[in-house]
C-alpha positions in Angstrom: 0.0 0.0 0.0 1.3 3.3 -0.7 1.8 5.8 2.0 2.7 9.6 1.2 3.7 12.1 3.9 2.8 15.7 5.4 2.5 18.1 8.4 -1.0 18.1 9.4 -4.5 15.4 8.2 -7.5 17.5 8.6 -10.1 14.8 8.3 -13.2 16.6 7.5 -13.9 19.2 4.4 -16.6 21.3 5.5 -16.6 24.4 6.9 -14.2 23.9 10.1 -12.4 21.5 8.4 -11.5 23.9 5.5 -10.9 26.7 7.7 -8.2 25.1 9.4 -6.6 23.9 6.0 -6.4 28.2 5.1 -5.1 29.1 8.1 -2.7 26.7 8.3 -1.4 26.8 4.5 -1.2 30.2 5.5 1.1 30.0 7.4 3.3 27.7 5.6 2.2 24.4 7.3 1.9 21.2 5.1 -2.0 19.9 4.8 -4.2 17.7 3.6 -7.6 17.6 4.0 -9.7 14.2 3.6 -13.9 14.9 2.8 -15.7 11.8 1.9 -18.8 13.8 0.1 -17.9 15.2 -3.5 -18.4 18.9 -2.5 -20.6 21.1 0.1 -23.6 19.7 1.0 -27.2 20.6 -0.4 -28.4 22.1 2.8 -27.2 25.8 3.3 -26.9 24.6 7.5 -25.0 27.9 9.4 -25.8 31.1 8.4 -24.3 34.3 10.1 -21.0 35.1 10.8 -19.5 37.1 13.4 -17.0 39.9 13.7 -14.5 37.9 15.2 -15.1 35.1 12.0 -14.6 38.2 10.1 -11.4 39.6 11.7 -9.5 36.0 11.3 -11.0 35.8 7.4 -9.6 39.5 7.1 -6.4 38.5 8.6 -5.7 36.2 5.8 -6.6 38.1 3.0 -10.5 37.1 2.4 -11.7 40.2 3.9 -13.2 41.5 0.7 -14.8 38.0 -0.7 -16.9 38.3 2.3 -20.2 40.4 2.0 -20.3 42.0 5.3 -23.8 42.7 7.0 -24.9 46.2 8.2 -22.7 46.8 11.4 -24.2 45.8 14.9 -27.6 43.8 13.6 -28.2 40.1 14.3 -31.0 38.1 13.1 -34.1 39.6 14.2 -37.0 36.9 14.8 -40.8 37.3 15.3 -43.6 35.5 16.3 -46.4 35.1 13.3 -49.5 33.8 12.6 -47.7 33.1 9.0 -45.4 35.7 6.6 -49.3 37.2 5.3 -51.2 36.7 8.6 -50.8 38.4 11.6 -46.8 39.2 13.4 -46.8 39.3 17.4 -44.1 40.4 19.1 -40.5 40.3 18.3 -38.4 38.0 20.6 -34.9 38.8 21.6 -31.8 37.0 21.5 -29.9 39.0 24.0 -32.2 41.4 26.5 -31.5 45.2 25.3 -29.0 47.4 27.6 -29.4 51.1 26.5 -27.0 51.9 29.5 -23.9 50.0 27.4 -21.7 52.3 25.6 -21.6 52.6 21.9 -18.3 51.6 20.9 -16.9 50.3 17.7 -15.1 47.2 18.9 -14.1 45.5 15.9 -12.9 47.0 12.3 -16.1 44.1 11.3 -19.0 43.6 11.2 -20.8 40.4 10.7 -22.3 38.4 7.4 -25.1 37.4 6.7 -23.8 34.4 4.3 -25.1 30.8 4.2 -22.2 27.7 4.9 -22.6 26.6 1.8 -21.6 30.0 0.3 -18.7 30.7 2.6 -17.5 27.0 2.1 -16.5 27.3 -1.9 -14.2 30.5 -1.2 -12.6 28.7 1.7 -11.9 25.9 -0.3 -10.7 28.0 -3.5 -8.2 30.1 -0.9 -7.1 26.9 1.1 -6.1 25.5 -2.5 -4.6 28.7 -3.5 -2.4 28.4 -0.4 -1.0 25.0 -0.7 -3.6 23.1 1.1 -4.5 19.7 -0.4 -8.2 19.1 -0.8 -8.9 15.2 -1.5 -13.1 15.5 -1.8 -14.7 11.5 -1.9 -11.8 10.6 0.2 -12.8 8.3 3.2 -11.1 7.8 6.6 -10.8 4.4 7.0 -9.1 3.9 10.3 -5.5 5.8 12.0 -3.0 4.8 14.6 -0.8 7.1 16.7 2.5 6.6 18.0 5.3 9.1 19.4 6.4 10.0 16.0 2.4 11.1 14.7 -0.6 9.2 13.3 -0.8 6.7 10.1 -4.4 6.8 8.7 -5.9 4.6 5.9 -7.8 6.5 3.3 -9.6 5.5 0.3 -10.1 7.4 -2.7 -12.4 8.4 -4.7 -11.4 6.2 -7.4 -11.4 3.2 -4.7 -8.2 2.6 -4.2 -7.2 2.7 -0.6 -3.6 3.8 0.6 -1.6 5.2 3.8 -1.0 8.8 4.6 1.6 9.3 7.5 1.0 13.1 9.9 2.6 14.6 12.4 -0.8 15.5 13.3 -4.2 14.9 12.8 -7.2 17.5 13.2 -10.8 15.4 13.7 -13.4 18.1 12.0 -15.4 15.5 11.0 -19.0 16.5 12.5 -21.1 15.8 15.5 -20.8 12.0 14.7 -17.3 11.9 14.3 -15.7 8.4 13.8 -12.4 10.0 15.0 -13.5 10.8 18.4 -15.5 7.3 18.9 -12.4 5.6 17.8 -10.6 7.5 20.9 -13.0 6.7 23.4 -13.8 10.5 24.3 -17.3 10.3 25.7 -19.2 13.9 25.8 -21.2 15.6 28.2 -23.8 18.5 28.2 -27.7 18.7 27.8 -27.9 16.3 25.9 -30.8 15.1 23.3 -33.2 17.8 22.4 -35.1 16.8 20.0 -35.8 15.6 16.3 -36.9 17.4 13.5 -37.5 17.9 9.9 -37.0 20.5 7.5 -37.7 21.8 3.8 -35.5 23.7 2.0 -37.5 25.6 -0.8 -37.2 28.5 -3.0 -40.1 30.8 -3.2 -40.3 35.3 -4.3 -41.1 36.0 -0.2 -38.4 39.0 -0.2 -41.4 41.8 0.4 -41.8 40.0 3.4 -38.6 40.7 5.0 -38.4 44.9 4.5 -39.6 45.0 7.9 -35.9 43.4 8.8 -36.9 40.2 10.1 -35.5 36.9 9.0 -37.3 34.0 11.1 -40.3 33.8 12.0 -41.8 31.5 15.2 -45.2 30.2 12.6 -48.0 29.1 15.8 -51.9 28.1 14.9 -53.5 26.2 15.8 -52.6 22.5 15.4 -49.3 23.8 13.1 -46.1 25.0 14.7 -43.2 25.9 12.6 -40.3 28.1 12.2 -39.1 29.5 9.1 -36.3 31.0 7.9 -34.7 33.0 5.0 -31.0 32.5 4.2 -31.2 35.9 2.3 -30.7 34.3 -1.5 -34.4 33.5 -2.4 -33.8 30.5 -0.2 -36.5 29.6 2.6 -36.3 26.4 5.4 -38.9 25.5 7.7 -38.3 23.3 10.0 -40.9 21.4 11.9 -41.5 20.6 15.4 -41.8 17.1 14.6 -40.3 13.5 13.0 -43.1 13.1 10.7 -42.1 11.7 7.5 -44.6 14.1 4.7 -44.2 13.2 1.2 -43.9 16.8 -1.6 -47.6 17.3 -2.0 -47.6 17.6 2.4 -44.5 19.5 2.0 -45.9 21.5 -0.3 -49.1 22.3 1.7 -47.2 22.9 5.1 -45.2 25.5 3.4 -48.3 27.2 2.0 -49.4 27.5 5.5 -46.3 28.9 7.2 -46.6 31.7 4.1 -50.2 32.4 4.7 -50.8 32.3 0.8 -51.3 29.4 -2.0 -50.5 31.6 -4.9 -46.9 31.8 -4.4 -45.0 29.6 -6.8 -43.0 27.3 -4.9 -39.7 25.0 -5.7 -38.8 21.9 -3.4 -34.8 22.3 -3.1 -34.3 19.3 -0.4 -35.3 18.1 2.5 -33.8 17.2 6.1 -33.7 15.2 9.2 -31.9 16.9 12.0 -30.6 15.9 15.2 -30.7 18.8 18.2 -28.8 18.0 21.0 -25.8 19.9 22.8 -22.9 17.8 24.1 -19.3 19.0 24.9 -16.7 16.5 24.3 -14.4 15.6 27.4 -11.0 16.8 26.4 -10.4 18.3 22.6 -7.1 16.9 22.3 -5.6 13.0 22.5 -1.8 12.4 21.6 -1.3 14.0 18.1 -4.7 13.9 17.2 -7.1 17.1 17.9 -11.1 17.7 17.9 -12.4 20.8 16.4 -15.6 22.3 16.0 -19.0 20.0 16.1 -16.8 17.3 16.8 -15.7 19.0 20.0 -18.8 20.5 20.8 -22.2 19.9 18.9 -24.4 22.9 20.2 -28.0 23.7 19.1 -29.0 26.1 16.4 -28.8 29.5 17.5 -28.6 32.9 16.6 -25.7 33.8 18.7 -23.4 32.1 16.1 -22.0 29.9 18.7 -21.9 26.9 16.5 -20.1 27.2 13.2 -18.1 30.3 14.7 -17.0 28.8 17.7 -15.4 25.9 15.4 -13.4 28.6 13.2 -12.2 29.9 16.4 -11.0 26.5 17.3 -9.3 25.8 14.1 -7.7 29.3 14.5 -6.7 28.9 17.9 -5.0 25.5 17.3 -3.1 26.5 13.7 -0.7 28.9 15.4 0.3 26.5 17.6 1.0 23.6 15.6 2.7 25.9 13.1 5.3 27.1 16.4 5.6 23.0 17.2 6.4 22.0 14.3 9.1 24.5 12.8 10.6 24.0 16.1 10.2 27.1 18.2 7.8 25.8 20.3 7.9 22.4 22.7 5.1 20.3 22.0 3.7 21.7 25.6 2.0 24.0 23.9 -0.4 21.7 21.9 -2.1 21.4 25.7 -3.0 24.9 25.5 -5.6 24.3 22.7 -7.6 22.1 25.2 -7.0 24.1 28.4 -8.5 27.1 26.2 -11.5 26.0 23.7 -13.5 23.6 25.9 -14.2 26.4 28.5 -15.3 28.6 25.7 -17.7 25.8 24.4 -19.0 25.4 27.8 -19.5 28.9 28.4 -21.4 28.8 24.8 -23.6 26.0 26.4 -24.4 27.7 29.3 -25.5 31.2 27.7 -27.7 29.2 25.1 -29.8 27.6 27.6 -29.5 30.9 29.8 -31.6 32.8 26.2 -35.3 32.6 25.8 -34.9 31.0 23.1 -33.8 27.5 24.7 -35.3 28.2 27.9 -37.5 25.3 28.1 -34.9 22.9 27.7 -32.8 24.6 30.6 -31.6 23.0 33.6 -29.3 23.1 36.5 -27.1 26.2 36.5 -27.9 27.3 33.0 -31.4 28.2 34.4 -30.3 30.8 36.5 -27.2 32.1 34.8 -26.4 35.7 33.9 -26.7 36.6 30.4 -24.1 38.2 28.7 -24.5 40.7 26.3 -23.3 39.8 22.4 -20.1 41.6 22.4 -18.4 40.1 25.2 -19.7 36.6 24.1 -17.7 37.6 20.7 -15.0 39.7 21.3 -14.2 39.8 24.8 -13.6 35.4 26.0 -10.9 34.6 28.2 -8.7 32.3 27.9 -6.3 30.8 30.9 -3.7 28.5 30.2 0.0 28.1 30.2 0.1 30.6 27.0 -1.1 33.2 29.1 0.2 34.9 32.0 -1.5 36.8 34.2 -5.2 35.5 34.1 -6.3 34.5 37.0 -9.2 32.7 38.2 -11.0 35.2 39.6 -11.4 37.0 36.5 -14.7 36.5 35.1 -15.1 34.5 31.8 -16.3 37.2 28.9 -16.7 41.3 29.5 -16.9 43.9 26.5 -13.5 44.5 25.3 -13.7 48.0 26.5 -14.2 46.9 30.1 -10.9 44.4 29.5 -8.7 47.1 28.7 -5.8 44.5 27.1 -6.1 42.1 29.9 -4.1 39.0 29.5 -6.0 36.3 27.7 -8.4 38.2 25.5 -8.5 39.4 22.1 -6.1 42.7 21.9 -8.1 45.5 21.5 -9.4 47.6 18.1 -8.4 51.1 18.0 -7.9 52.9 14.0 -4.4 54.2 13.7 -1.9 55.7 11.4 0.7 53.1 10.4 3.3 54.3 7.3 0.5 56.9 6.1 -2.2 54.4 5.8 -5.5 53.7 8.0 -5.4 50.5 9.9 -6.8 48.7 12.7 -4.2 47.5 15.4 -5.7 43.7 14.6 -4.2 44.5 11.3 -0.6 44.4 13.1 -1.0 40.8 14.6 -2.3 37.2 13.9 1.2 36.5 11.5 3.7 36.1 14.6 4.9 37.5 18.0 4.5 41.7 18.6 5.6 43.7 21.6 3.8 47.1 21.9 5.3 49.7 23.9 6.1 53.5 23.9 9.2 53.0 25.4 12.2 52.7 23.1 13.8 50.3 25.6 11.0 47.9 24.6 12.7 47.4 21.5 15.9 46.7 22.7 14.6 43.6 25.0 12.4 41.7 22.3 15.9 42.0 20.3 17.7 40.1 23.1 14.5 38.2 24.2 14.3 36.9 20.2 17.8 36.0 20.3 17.9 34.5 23.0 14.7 32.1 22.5 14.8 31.7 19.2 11.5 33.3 18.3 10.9 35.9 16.1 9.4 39.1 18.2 7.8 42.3 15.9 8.8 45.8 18.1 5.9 48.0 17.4 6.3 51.8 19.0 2.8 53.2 20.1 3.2 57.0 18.9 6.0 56.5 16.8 5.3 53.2 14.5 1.9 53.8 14.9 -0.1 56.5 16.1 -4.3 57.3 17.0 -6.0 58.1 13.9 -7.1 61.3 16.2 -3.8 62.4 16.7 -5.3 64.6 19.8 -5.8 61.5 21.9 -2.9 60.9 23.3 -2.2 57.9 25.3 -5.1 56.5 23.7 -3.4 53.7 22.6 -1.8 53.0 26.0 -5.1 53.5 27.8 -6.7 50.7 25.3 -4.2 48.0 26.2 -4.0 48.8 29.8 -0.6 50.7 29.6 1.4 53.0 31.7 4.0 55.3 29.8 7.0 52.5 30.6 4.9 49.3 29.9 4.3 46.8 27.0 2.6 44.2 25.9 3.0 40.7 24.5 0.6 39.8 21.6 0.6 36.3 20.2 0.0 35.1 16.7 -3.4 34.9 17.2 -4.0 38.3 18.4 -4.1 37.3 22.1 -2.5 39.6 24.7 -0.1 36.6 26.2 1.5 39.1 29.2 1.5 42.6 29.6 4.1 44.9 32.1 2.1 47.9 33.1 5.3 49.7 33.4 9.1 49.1 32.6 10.3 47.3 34.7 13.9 47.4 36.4 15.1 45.1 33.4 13.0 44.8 30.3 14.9 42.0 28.8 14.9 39.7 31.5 11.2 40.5 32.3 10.3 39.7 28.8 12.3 36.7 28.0 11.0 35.0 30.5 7.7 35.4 30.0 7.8 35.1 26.1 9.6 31.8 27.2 6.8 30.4 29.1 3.9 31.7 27.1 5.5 30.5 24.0 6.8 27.0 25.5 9.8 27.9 23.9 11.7 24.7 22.8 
């Protein structure tokens, strides 16, 4: 049997798996990616994209493929009698707090673009990169050992044959063969429910100038929701497993529109499996769990499924990028655990916290505190070894504003001047390590810090690299990443503050070495 070679097996070609083949062609890394359907499936599935999906596409050039939605909306649902019948109230995702600042945390805002439109340019880009995308290629089985994993694949031409990685990413769905083969059992809420759905197309856009998108259908003795995916493409999904052939189909859909001369086109249909189950670890040996393989979570319109996988795929590519060109001890690879799973559980908890899964909530999730859209986004924190300085009193999400640069979360958006040109300080990070600081003195320790580590470390002078696009805020740049005049702070390559020193310290270089060693498990 033949057996070919390379970096990383992403086992899985849909829309975590390709995202981790882009961003880790990106940056250089070897990849294959295995997906045993011919292409993207026939259901659009996710729909809605946040800022921070937008801010890692951006980072790697497929900022403008994206259609971006108007800046700060979310899907707006309301409870109907049907799209022509009467509309009740409007329900709420997140509770409204008029008393929360208007600020502009992100240089994104979301999109309003189904999976199986996002899909197509991620595999185009992840091909453009380097990436190797083998569609109606099967996983057959795999086996670890200290050197990386073997797996058996077959083609789609039949023929099977070997494929030796350093490391394996398991993206391959809320089934996934990959995790059962491990043994990871999963906890969480559990089964939901059952239900079915049509996919149709139908001319229903003079129904949504009003700016909503799904609609809760109740009369009596038919409950339904519907929803648009923006293109001329409807679903509704029932609250049942009843099995209705096209001419029910048909008539159900009439119903939820309120209106039987509306033309009508029967795409596909679905049977769907609602549950929400967190795996118990993310990570065995070489091999890795992202997205609904690590966490299967219910549809919802906080974004937290499909999103929350990009993160994970994100998350976990700069770190097997550091392992494996050497600058980083495979130490770090525990990081990815220690810092997605409490971000999926979090996700769990504020789902069944919303109105909108209320009824299946239980335990602690009944009770807990909801947390407003923009911390849930942009403002997670992460503790792990990769991180210093995030303890565990600190909560788990706050708006980035309130975070000020704090260790752990996303560094902060502010527009500056960098070499004559309007940028967003995201636009600095995400390709490797960057020290901001006023101080010139900065400078001079990541140049001793690098050399003597072996990492690479970017110098970046607030008010003399860059600068406020208002150049009469000074220290406005300071104040947004916590700073005093003397301090700096240590961003990783995935735009994570790692450590920060308010001020400079009585040696910079020693203070920064050895916390760019431990954050970066420096080999």
């Amino acid at each position: 049997m033949e057996e070919s070679s390379t970096s990383v097996l992403v086992v899985g070609g849909s829309l975590v798996g390709l995202s981790a083949a882009v961003f880790l062609a990106w940056r250089g890394v070897p990849t294959v990616v295995v997906e045993r359907h011919p292409g993207s499936s026939a259901h659009p599935r996710a729909i809605g994209f946040t800022p921070r999906t937008l801010e890692l596409l951006r980072a790697v050039g497929l900022g403008p493929r994206v259609p971006q939605a108007a800046r700060g909306t979310r899907p707006r649902r309301v409870r109907v009698e049907s799209l022509a019948g009467r509309w009740f109230e409007e329900t709420l995702w997140t509770p409204e707090r008029p008393e929360a600042p208007a600020i502009e945390h992100s240089p994104c805002a979301g999109a309003a673009l189904a999976q199986d439109r996002l899909e197509p340019i991620l595999r185009e880009e992840a091909i453009a990169l380097g990436a190797d995308v083998r569609l109606g290629t099967e996983l057959l089985r795999f086996e670890q050992d200290d050197g990386g994993v073997t797996a058996w694949l077959r083609g789609r031409d039949g023929q099977e044959y070997a494929t030796r990685a350093a490391y394996l990413i398991a993206a391959d769905g809320h089934r996934s063969p990959v995790r059962e083969a491990l043994g990871i059992g999963r906890d969480g809420r559990g089964y939901l429910r059952t239900a079915r759905s049509v996919l149709f197309r139908a001319p229903l856009d003079a129904y949504l100038r009003s700016g909503f998108v799904q609609f809760e259908v109740e009369q009596p003795g038919f409950s339904a929701f519907l929803v648009t995916y923006g293109d001329g493409r409807w679903m509704l999904m029932f609250r049942d497993d009843e099995e209705r052939d096209e001419q029910a189909q048909r008539e159900m859909v009439s119903r939820a529109i309120g209106r039987s001369d509306v033309p009508i086109e029967i795409v596909t249909t679905g049977r769907w499996t609602i549950s929400a189950l967190i795996a118990d670890r993310f990570a065995s040996g070489r091999v890795f769990l992202a997205g609904d393989a690590a966490h299967t979570l219910p549809p919802n319109r906080g974004g937290y499924g499909a999103n929350t996988g990009i993160e994970d795929a994100h998350n976990l590519a700069w770190k097997l990028s550091a392992v494996l060109s050497g600058a980083s001890a495979p130490r770090l690879l525990d990081t990815y655990d220690a810092e997605r799973r409490p971000i999926a559980w979090l996700r769990h908890q504020q789902i069944f916290a919303r109105d909108d899964y209320k009824a299946f909530a239980g335990g602690p999730a009944r009770d807990a505190t909801i947390l407003d859209d923009d911390a849930m986004e942009l403002g997670q924190l992460y503790r792990s070894a990769a991180v210093l300085g995030a303890d565990d009193a600190l909560p788990p999400a706050l708006r980035p504003d309130r975070w000020a640069g704090q260790p752990g979360t996303r560094a902060p958006h502010v527009w500056v001047v960098d070499g004559g040109e309007r940028r967003s300080t995201l636009d600095l990070f995400q390709k490797g390590w960057v020290l901001l600081a006023e101080d010139g003195r900065w400078c001079s320790a990541a140049a001793q810090a690098a050399g003597r580590l072996g990492i690479e470390v970017r110098c970046i002078r607030l008010g003399v690299d860059v600068r406020p696009v208002d150049e009469r805020e000074e220290g406005a740049l300071r104040r947004a990443f916590g700073l005093g005049v003397g301090g700096a702070s240590l961003i990783r390559p995935d735009g994570y503050v790692a450590w920060r020193s308010v001020d400079l310290p009585a040696d910079p270089a020693g203070a920064l070495t050895d916390a760019l060693g431990r954050v970066s498990c420096a080999a």
